[in-house]
N, C-alpha and C positions, 0 to 999 in steps of 0.2 A: 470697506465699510459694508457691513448688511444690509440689504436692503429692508426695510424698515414696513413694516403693515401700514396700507392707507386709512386710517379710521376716519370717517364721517360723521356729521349730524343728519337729523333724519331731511333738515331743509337742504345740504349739501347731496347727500343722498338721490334726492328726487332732483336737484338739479342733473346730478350726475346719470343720471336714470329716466329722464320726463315721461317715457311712454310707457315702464312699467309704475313706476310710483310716486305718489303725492305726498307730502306731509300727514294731509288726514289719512288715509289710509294706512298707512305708518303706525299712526298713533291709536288706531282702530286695532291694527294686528298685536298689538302690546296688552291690549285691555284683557283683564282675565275672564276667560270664557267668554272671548270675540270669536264669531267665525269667519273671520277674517284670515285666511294666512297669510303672514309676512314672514320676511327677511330675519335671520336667526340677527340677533341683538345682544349689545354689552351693556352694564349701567355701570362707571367710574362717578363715584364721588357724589351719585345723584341725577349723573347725566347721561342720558342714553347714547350710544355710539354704535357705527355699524363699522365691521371689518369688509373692506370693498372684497379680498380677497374671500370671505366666508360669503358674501352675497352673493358672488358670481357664480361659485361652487354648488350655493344652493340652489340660483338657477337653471344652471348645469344638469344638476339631478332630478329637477322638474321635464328638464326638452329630453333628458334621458326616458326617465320615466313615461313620459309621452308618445314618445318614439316607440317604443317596447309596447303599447299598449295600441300603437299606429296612429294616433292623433290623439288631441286634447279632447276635452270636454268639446262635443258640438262641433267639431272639427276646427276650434279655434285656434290661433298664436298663441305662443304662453305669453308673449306679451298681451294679449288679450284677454288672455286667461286671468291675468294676475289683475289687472285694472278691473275686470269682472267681476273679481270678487272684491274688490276693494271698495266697491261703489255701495252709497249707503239705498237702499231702498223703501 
C-alpha cells in the first residue's frame, strides 16, 4: 500500500507544530493580502487542509534559504522567525 499524505487541520497542524504555529496565525497567513507568511494550504469542499509533507518542505526551503543568506532575519531561528511574523501587533 502507498503511503498516503498526512493532511491536517490548521488546529491539528499547530498541535503538530506548537513552536512554529498557532491557529491564529494560520488563519492570518490565508487572509488575502495578510503579511503574514504561512504554510502553502489546500481548501477541499470548503475546508482548509495542510499537507504535513508540503509544510515541512516549505520549511525546509525557509532554513535553506536562510542558511544561504547566513542567518535569518536578526539572527533569529526560523522557528522564531515564523511565530515573528505571526504575531499580531
Amino acid at each position: 500500500m502507498p503511503n498516503l499524505p498526512t493532511i491536517l487541520t490548521d488546529k491539528e497542524l499547530a498541535a503538530t507544530l506548537p513552536n512554529l504555529f498557532s491557529v491564529s496565525m494560520l488563519k492570518k497567513a490565508r487572509m488575502p493580502g495578510s503579511t503574514v507568511q504561512g504554510p502553502p494550504w489546500l481548501k477541499f469542499n470548503g475546508c482548509v487542509r495542510y499537507d504535513l509533507d508540503a509544510v515541512l518542505a516549505w520549511i525546509k526551503t525557509l532554513e535553506q534559504a536562510a542558511n544561504s543568506a547566513g542567518t535569518t532575519a536578526k539572527g533569529r531561528s526560523i522557528a522564531d522567525e515564523i511565530s515573528r511574523r505571526g504575531r499580531v501587533r
